[in-house]
Structure formats: structure tokens, C-alpha cells
C-alpha positions as CSV (number, residue, x, y, z in Angstrom):
1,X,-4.6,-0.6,2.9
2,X,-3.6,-0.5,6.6
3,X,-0.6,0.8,8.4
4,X,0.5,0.2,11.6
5,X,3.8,1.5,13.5
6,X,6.2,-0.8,14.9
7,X,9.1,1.0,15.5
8,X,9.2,4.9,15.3
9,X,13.0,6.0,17.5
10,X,15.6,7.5,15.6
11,X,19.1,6.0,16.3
12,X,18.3,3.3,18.9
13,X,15.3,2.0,20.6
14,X,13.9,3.4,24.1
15,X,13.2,0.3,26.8
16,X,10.2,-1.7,25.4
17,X,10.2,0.0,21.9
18,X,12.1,-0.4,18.5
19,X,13.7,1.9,15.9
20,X,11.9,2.8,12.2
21,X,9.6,0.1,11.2
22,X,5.9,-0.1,9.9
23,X,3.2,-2.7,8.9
24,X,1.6,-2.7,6.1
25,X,-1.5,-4.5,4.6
26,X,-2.7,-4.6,1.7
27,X,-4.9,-7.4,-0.1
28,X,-3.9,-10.3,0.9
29,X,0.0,-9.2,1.6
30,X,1.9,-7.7,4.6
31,X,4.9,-6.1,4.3
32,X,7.4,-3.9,6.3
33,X,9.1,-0.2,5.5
34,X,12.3,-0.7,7.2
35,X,13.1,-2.9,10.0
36,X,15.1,-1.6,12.5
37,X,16.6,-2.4,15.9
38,X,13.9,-4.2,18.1
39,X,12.1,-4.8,15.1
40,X,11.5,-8.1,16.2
41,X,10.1,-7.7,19.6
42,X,7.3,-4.8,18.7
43,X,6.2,-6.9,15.5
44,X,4.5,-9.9,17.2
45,X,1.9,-7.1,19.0
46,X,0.7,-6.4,15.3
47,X,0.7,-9.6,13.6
48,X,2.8,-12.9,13.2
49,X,6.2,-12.9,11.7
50,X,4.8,-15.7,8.9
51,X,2.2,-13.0,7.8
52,X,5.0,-11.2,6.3
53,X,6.9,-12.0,3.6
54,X,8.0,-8.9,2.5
55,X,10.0,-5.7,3.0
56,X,11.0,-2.4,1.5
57,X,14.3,-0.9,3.0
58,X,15.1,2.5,2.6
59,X,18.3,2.5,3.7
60,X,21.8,1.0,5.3
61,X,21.6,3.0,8.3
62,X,21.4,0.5,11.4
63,X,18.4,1.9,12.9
64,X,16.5,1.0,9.5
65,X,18.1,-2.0,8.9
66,X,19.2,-3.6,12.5
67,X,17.0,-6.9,12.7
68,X,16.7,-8.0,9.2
69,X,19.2,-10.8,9.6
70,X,17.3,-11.6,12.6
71,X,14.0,-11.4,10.2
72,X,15.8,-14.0,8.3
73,X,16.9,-16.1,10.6
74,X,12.6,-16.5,11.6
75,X,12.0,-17.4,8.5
76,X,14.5,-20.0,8.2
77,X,13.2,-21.5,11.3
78,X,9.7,-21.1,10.0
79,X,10.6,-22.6,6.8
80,X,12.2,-25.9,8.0
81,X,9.3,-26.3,10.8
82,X,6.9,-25.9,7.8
83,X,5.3,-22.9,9.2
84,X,5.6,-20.8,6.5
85,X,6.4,-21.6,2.8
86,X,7.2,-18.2,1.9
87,X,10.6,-17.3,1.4
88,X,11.3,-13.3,2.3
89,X,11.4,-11.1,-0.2
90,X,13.5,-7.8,0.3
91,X,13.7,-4.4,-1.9
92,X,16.8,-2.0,-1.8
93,X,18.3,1.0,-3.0
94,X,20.2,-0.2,-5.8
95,X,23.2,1.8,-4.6
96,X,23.4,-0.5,-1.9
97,X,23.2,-3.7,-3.5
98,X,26.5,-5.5,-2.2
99,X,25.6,-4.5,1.3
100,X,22.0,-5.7,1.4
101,X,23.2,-8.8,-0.6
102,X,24.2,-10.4,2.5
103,X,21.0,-11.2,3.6
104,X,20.6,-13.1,0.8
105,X,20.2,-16.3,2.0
106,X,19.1,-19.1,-0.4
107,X,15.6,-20.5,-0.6
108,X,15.0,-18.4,2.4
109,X,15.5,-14.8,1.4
110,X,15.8,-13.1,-2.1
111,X,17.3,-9.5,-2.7
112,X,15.7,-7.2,-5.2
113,X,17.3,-3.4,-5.8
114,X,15.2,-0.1,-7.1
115,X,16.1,3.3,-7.9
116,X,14.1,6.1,-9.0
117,X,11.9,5.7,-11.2
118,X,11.2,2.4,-10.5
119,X,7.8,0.8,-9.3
120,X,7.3,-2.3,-6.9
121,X,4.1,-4.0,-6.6
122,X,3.5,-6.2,-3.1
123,X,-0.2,-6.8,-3.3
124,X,-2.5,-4.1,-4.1
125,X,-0.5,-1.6,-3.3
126,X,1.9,0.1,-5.9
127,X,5.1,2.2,-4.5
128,X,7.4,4.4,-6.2
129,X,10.7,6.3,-4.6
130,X,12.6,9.6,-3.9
131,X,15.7,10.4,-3.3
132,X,16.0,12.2,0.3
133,X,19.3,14.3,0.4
134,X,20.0,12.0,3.7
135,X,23.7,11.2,3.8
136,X,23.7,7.7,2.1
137,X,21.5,6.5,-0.9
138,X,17.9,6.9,1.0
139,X,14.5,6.5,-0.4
140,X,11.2,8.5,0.6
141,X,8.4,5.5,-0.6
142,X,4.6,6.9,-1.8
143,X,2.2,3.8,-1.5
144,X,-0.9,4.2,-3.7
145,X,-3.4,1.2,-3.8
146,X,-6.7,2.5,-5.1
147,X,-7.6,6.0,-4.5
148,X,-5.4,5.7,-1.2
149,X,-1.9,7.5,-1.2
150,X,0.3,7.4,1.7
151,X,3.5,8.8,1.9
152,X,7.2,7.8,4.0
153,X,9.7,10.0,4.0
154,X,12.0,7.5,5.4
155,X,15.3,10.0,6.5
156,X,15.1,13.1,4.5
157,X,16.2,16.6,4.6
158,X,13.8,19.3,3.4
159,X,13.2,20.1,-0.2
160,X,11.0,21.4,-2.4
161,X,11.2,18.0,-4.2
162,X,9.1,16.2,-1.7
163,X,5.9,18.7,-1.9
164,X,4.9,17.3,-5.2
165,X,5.8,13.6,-3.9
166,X,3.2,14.0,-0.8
167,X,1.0,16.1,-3.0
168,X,-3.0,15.5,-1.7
169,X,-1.2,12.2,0.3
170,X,-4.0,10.8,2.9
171,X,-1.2,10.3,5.2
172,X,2.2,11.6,5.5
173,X,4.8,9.7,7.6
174,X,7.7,12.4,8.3
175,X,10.8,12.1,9.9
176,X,11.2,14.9,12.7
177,X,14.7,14.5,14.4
178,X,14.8,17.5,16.1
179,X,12.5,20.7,17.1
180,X,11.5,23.7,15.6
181,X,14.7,25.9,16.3
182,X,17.1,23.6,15.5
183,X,19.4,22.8,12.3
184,X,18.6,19.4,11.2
185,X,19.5,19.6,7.7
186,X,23.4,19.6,8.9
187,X,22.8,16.3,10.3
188,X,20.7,15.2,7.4
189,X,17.1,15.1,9.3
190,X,14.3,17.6,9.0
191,X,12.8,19.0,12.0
192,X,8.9,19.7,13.3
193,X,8.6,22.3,11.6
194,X,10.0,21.1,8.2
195,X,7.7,18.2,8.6
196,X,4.4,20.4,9.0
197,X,5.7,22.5,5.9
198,X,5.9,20.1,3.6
199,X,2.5,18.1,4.7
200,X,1.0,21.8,4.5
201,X,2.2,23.1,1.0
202,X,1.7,19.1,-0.2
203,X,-2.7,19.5,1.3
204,X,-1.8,16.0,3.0
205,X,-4.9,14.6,5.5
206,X,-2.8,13.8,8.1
207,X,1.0,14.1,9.6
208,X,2.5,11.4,11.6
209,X,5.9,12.4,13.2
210,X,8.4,9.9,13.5
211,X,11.9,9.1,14.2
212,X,11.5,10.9,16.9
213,X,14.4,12.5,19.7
214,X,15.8,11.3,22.6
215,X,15.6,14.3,24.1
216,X,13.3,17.1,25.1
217,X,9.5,16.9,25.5
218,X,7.5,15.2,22.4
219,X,4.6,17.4,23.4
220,X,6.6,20.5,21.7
221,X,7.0,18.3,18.5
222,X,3.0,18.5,18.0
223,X,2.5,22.3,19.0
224,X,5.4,23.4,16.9
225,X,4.4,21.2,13.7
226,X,0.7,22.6,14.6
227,X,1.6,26.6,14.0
228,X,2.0,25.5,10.3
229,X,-0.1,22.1,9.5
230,X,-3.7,22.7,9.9
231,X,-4.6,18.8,9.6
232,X,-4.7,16.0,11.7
233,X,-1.2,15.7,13.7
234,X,0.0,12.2,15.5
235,X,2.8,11.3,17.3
236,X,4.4,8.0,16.4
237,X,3.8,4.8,18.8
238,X,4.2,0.8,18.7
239,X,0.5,-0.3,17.3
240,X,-1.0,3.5,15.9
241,X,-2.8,2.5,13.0
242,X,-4.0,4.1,10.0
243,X,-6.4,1.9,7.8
244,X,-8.4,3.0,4.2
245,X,-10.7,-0.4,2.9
């Protein structure tokens, strides 16, 4: 299994870059967590948009969801130019069903709903969901293919319920909004300190922080996340990759 960033900005994209979005590969499939705004632009440095044919959304909010008609649009083209013969298969919370059903588009993109405790398969790789306390029905994903577990927490507050959902993850994705001395929970984030706790207390190999501030230095992010995580801390970027064959 590989993973590779695409978009890692809360709220809206920085010149260049693109909101919450992530490759990943696994067998013979590629497929995307969330696919947000400038999506679109940032995938093409990591592979071609007919290499994917999949996607697993976490939420409604715009900066996860902001180019999937776009996505399907590409595949449409691709479809009718005989690029592709895929059509685009896309996995939502099942709360949010009659939003996410209007990217249904037919023979070109097919809607499929989960809820906890549901399982999807896309290639090798087997994912199953969490609730995240974020303000709308939101989904923290834990990819397992193998003896390799990686772990999204999509937009979450902190709770004790994700410790034993990252538990001895070889990577940890987390969201960090906001620094160390600040009160993300009331905005529904977690912050760089919540991040590190939870990939601490969980034993996770590595901590990627993501979803990251408009503001401040990202510099502080990694010290602040570093007083309590004793692994291997990243800051998120367009093309950081993790990979496990």
C-alpha cells in the first residue's frame, strides 16, 4: 500500500496547493480519501486522473468534497474519448446520502453509503470507519491491507474513542487545525497537541499533521506535537509519500 498527499489545507487551498485529499494504492487500485478544493490540479503530479476510479468521502464539508463534480465531469470526458472504461465509484456517510447522490451521474459515477460498522474493500486494502464528533456526520477511515494499518482521522475532535481506532497504526494521518494552546474542540478540530496524544497513547510509527492553519508558523505545529509523540512527525505536503509493499 502507498499513500501519497494531494491536498492537505483546511478550509481553502493556499496559491498552488489544494484542500484534504490523498492517493492511495493498493494492488492494482487507486483511490482517493476525500477530494477537496484544487483537488484536480495537485492530482495529475501523483498519477493520472484514469488511474483512479475510486473514492472514499468523509464528509459534506466543501473542503473535502469541493472537486468531485469536477472528478466526474473527467471521467465523463474520459469515458466518451475511450480513455477510460471505468466508471467512478464513490463511498459516503450514509447520513448524507441525498447530498452525495447528486453526483450520481449514470454510467459515469455510482454512489455507495457506509456507516459504522461497515467494511469497504477497493483492492487489497480493507477500510472500516469512526465517527469523529466533527459537526456533521464525519468518518475517521483505518486502511489495513496485510499487516499494514494506516489511519485518517478525516475532521475529528479528541476522544478517547480514536486511541483504540489508531492502536499500533504504521501511520496516523491527523487533523491539526490549530496549535497547542488553543480550543479546537469548540470549532470541532483537534489541535497539535491532541494529534501527538492520540498517536502516542495509540504506539502509532508515524504522525502526519494535516489540515493544517492559515496562520502562524507550521514549524510550531511539529515542536509542540513533538513534547508528546516520540515517533516520526511530518508535516503535510502535495506529493509526501508513505509506501509499505
Amino acid at each position: 500500500m502507498k499513500l501519497t498527499v494531494a491536498g492537505y489545507w483546511g478550509g481553502y487551498p493556499e496559491k498552488g496547493s489544494a484542500t484534504s485529499c490523498y492517493v492511495v494504492e493498493s494492488g492494482s487500485e487507486t483511490f482517493l480519501l476525500d477530494c477537496g478544493s484544487g483537488a484536480l490540479a495537485a492530482l495529475p503530479y501523483i498519477t493520472e486522473l484514469t488511474n483512479i476510479n475510486s473514492m472514499v468521502i468523509s464528509h459534506r464539508h466543501h473542503d473535502h468534497v469541493a472537486d468531485i463534480g469536477s472528478f466526474v465531469y473527467s471521467r465523463l470526458v474520459a469515458l466518451a474519448l475511450k480513455k477510460t472504461s471505468s466508471q467512478l465509484q464513490l463511498y459516503a456517510p450514509a447520513e448524507e446520502e441525498e447530498f452525495f447522490r447528486s453526483f450520481e451521474k449514470k454510467q459515469t459515477c455510482n454512489i455507495y453509503t457506509y456507516e459504522q460498522p461497515d467494511t469497504v474493500q477497493i483492492g487489497d486494502t480493507e477500510i472500516t470507519f469512526l465517527p469523529t464528533g466533527h459537526p456533521v456526520p464525519c468518518y475517521a477511515m483505518r486502511l489495513i491491507e496485510n499487516n499494514t494499518k494506516i489511519v485518517y482521522t478525516a475532521d475529528a475532535v479528541f476522544d478517547e474513542g480514536l486511541i483504540p481506532f489508531c492502536k499500533d497504526a504504521d501511520l496516523l494521518i491527523a487533523e491539526c487545525s490549530f496549535y497547542g494552546d488553543q480550543d479546537a474542540k469548540e470549532y470541532g478540530h483537534m489541535n497539535s497537541r491532541e494529534a501527538a496524544e492520540i498517536a502516542e497513547r495509540a504506539g502509532v510509527k508515524e504522525l502526519w499533521l494535516t489540515h493544517l492553519p492559515h496562520f502562524g508558523e507550521h514549524t510550531d505545529l511539529l515542536k509542540e506535537a513533538a513534547e508528546i509523540f516520540s515517533g516520526t512527525i511530518q508535516l503535510a505536503h502535495r506529493e509526501l509519500s508513505w509506501e509499505n509493499y
